[in-house]
C-alpha positions in Angstrom: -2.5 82.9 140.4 -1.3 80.1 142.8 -0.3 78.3 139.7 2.4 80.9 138.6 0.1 83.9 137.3 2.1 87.4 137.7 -0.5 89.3 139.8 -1.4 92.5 138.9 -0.8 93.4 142.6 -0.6 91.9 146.2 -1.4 95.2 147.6 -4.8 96.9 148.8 -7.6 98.1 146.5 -8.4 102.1 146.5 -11.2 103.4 144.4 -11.6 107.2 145.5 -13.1 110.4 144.2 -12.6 109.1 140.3 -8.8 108.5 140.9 -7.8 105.2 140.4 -4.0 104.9 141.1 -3.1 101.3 141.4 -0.4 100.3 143.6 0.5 97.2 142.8 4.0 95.3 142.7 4.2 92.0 141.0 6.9 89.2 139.8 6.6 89.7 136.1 8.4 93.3 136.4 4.6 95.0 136.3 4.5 97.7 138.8 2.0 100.5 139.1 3.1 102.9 141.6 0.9 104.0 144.3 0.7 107.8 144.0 -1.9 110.1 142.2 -1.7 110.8 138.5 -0.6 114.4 137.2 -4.1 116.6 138.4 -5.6 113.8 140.3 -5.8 113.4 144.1 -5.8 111.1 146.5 -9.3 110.5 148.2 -10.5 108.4 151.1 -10.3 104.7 151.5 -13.0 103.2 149.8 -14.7 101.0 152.6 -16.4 97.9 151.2 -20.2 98.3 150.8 -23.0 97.6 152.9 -25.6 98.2 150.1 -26.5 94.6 148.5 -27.2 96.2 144.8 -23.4 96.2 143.1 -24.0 98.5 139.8 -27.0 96.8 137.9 -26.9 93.9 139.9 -27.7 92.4 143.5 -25.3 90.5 145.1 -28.1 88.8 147.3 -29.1 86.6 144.0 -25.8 84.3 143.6 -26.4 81.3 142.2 -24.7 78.7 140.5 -24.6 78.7 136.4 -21.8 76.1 135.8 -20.2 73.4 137.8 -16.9 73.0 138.5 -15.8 72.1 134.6 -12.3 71.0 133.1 -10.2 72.9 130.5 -8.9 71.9 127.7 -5.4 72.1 129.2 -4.5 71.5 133.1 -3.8 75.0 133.9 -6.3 77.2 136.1 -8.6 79.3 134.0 -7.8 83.1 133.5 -11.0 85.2 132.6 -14.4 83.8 130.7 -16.8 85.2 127.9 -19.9 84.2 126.6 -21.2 83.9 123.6 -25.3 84.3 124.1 -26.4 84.1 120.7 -25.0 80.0 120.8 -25.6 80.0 124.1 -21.6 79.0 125.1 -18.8 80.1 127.2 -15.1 80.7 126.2 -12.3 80.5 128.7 -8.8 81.3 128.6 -5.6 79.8 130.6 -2.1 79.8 130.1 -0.4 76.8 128.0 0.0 73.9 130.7 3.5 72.5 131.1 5.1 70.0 129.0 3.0 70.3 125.7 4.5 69.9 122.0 2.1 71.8 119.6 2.6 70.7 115.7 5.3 72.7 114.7 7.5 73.1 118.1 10.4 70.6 117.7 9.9 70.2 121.8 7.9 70.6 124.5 8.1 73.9 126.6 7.9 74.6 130.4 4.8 76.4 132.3 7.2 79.1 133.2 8.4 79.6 129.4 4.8 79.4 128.0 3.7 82.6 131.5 7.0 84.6 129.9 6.0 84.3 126.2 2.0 84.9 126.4 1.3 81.1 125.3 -2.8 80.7 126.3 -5.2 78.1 125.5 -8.9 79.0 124.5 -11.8 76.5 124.9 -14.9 76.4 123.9 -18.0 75.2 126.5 -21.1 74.3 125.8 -23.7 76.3 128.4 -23.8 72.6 130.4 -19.5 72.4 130.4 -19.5 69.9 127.4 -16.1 71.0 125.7 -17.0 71.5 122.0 -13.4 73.3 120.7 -10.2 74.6 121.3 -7.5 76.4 119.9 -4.3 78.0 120.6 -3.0 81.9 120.9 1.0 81.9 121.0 2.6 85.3 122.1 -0.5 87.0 122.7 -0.8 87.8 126.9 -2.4 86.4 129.7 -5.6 86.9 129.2 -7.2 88.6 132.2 -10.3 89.6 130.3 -11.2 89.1 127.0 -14.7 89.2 124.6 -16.6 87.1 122.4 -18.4 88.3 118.9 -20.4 85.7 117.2 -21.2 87.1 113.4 -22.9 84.5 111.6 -21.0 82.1 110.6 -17.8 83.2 112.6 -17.4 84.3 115.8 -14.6 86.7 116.7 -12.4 86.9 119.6 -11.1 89.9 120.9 -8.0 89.5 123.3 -4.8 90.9 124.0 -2.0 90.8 121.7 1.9 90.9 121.4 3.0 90.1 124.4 6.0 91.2 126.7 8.2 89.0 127.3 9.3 90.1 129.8 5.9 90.3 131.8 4.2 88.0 129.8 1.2 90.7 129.4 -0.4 91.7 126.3 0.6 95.6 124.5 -2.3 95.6 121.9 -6.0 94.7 120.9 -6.3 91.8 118.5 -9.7 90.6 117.1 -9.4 86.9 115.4 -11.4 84.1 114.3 -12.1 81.3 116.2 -10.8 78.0 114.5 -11.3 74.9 116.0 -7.6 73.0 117.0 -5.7 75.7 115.1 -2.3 77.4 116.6 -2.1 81.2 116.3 1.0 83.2 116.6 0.5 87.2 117.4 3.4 87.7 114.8 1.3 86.3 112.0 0.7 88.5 108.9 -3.0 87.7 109.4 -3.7 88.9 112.9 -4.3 92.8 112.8 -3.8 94.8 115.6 -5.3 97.6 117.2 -3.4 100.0 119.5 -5.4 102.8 120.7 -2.7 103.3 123.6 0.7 103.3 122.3 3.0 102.3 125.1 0.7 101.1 127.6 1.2 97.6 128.7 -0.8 94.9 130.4 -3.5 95.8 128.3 -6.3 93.9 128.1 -9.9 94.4 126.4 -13.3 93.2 127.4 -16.9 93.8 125.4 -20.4 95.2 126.1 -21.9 93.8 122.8 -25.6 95.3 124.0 -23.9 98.9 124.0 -21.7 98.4 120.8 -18.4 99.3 123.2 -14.7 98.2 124.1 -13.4 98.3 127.1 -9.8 98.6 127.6 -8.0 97.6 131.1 -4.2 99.2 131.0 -1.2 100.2 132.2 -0.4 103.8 131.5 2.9 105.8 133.1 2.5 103.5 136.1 -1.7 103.9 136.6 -4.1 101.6 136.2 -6.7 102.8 134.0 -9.9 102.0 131.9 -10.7 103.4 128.6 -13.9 103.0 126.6 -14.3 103.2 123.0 -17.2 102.6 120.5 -16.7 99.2 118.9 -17.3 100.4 115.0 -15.1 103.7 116.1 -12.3 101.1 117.4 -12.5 98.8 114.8 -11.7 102.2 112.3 -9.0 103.1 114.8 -10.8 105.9 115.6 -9.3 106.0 119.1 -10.9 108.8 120.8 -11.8 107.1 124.0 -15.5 107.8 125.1 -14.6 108.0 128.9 -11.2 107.3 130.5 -11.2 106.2 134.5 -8.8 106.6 136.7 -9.3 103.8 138.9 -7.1 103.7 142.2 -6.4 100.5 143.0 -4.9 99.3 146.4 -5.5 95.8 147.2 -4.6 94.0 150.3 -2.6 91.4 151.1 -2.9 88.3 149.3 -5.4 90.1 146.8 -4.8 90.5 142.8 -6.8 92.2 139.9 -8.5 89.3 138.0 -10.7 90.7 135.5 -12.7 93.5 134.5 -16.6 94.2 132.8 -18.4 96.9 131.0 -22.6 97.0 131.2 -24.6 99.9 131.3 -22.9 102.8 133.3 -20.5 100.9 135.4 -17.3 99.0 134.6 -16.9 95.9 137.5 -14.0 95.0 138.7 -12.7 91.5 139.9 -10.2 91.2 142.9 -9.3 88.7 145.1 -7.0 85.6 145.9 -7.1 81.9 146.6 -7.6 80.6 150.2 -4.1 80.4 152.3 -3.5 78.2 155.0 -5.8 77.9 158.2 -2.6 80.5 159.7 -2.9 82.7 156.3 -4.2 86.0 155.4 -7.2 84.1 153.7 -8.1 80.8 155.4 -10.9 78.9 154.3 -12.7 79.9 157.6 -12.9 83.5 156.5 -15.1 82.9 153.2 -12.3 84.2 150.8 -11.4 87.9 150.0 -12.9 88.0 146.5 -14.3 91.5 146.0 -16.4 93.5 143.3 -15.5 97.5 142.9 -18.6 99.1 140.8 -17.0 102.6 139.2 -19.5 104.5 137.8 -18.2 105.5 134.2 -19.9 108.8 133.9 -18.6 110.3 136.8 -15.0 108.2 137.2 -16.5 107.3 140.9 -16.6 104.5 142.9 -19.9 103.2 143.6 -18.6 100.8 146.5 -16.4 97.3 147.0 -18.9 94.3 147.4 -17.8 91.1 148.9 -18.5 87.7 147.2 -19.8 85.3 149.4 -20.8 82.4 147.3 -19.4 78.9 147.4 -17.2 79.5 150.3 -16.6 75.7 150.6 -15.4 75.2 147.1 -11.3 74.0 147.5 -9.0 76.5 147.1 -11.5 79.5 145.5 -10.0 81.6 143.2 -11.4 84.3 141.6 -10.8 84.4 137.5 -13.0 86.4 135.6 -15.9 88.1 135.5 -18.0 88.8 132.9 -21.9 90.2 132.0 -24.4 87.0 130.8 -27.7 88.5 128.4 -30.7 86.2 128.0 -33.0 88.0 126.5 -33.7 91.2 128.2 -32.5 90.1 131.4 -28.5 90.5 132.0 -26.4 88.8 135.1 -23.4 89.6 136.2 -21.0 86.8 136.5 -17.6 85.2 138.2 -15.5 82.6 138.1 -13.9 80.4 140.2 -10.5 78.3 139.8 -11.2 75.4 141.8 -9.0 72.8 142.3 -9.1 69.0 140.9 -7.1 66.1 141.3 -4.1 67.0 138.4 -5.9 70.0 137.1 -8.3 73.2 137.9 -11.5 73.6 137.3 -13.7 76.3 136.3 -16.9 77.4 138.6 -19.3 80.1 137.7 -21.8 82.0 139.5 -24.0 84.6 138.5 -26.0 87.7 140.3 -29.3 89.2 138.7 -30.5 92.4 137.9 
């Protein structure tokens, strides 16, 4: 975000009663009001949890799965997904500054690459080794996004057709990934899926163990969360399973940065870099990176967990979070943009079951 991301908000987070209303205003033109949808009410504050189990998971576990690890590009990482039948990690981040791909007759500015949806997606071994990359012009931002490996091939599902005015995807694309190759959204050969015409900032993740897709978006000014089957979505059978209506208020110097799916609860990512010693989120306080559990069968809140892992790393940004599966067990995982002499760096910890 530091490095130029449009947040999502810079306001407080709200998850109450099964309304999710997100009130957030942003530099990209986003803006989800802060009011109630049409039949929904406005509950009590949320107060952050003193439970340790978040969902599935127990935020007492955190522990280190990958070091701070470089991109492909400069850029700060946006979201992360993993591939566990190869055991690898994909990551997404916006097009750093200054690059000429093969068929640009000049090179194009951070700012130009934010506005047009331009993202970079590299391929990690599980130790950070980078083993592929390839490039996604026009398609969004990439706040979440999922992996599919099928034999041979191994599918990414990410956000498509981006505004350019925001910069944020408007549909559900699900494309190959080809080592070094340039993709443009507006190609004949990328199909998209649009199970909710006229929402913006949309954004999909995947729970591959439940055969679903879930589907972060912008809808009449709400923030909400739609979950489909996977075979039903890829028929564009779009008869969403369950629709939350997450409120979201966030606090000062806090911003949506990523969604999951596992099990019965979707997890939801907030949170900012460290400020200044003088700032709303000094190094001294530990960060304000959160975790809001929302229980998918009932549309409520099962509390706002803190992260308190790695409070030393430099600068601590929360990007991502995603669900890891090794063999029966599952963990529940986010990521860091840490920063490195000329770049960022991605950091990943994980929380058990």
């Amino acid at each position: 975000m530091a490095d130029g991301k449009r947040p999502f908000s810079r306001r407080t987070l709200l998850f109450a009663g099964g309304a999710v209303a997100a009130g957030l205003t942003t530099t990209g033109g986003l803006t989800w009001a802060l009011r109630p949808g049409p039949g929904e009410q406005d509950g009590p504050r949320e107060p952050e949890s003193t439970q340790p189990v978040a969902g599935d998971f127990d935020m007492r576990t955190g522990a280190r799965l990958l070091a701070p690890t470089p991109l492909f590009n400069t850029t700060g990482p946006q979201s992360f997904a993993f591939d566990d039948t190869n055991g690898q990690v994909y990551t997404l981040q916006t097009v750093q500054d200054g690059i000429r791909l093969d068929d640009e007759e000049e090179p194009a500015g951070g700012g130009d690459r934010k506005g047009a949806g331009d993202m970079c997606l590299t391929r990690l071994s599980s130790s950070g080794e980078t083993l592929g990359h390839m490039y996604l012009r026009g398609f969004g931002h990439g706040i979440s996004f999922g992996v599919e490996p099928t034999g041979q091939r191994t599918y990414i599902w990410v956000e498509g057709n981006a505004d350019t005015e925001s910069g944020y995807g408007r549909s559900v694309v699900r494309v190959p990934f080809k080592d070094g190759s340039v993709l443009d959204s507006s190609d004949p050969s990328v199909r998209h899926f649009e199970p909710l015409p006229g929402a913006s900032a949309v954004s999909p993740a995947l729970d591959l163990a439940g055969e679903r897709v879930l589907v972060s978006h912008e809808e009449e000014g709400l923030h909400r969360f739609a979950v489909y089957g996977m075979q039903d979505f890829l028929d564009e059978r779009f008869v969403a399973a369950q629709v939350v209506k997450a409120g979201v208020q966030v606090k000062e110097q806090e911003w949506f940065q990523g969604c999951a799916l596992y099990g019965d609860y979707v997890y939801v990512l907030t949170g900012g870099p460290y400020t200044g010693n003088k700032g709303d989120n000094p190094p001294k306080s530990g960060g304000n990176t959160h975790v809001t559990v929302i229980d998918v069968r009932t549309g409520e809140a099962q509390g706002r967990h803190r992260v308190t892992i790695a409070p030393d790393l430099p600068f601590r940004e929360p990007e991502g979070i995603a669900v890891r599966r090794a063999g029966s067990r599952a963990a529940l995982c986010v990521g860091f943009s840490v920063k490195a002499k000329d770049r960022r760096e991605l950091a990943l910890y994980q929380y058990t079951s």
